[in-house]
C-alpha positions as CSV (number, residue, x, y, z in Angstrom):
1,X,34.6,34.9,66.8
2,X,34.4,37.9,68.9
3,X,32.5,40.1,66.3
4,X,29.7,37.7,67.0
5,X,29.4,38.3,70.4
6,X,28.8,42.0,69.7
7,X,26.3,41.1,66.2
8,X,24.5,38.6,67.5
9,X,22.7,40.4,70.6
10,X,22.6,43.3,68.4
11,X,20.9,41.8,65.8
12,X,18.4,40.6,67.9
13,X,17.6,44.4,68.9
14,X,17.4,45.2,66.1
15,X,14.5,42.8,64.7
16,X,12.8,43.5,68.2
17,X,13.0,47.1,67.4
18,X,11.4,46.8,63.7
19,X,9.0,44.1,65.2
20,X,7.9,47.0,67.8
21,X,7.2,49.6,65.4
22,X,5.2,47.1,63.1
23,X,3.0,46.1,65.4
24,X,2.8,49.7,67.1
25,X,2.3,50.8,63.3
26,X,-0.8,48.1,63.4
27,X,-2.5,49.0,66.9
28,X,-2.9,52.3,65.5
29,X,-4.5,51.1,62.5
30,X,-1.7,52.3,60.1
31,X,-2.5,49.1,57.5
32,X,-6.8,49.3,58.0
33,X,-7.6,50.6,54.2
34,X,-5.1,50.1,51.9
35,X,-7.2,50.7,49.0
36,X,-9.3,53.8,49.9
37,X,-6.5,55.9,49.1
38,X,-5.2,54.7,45.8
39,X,-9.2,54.8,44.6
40,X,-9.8,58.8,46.3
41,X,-6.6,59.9,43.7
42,X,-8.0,58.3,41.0
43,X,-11.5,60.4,41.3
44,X,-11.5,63.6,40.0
45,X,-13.1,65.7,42.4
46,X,-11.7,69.4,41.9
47,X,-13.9,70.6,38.9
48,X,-13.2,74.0,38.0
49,X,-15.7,76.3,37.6
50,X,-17.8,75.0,40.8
């Protein structure tokens, strides 16, 4: 029963912590495109030759 007054309070830091960087993540507009990127590798835009 002790254990869970050390886990408990600790747990809750720890979701705070991963909520923090999410929504840091999403002010600095880490999920905006998601797509762009996995169209730009599909075009083939090195040609040789050029």
């Amino acid at each position: 029963m002790e254990a869970l007054y050390l886990l408990v309070p600790l747990s809750v830091l720890v979701v705070a912590g991963a909520l923090w960087v999410f929504f840091g993540a999403a002010d600095s507009g880490q999920f905006d495109d998601l797509e762009g990127p996995a169209y730009r590798v599909l075009q083939d835009d090195d040609r040789a030759g050029n």
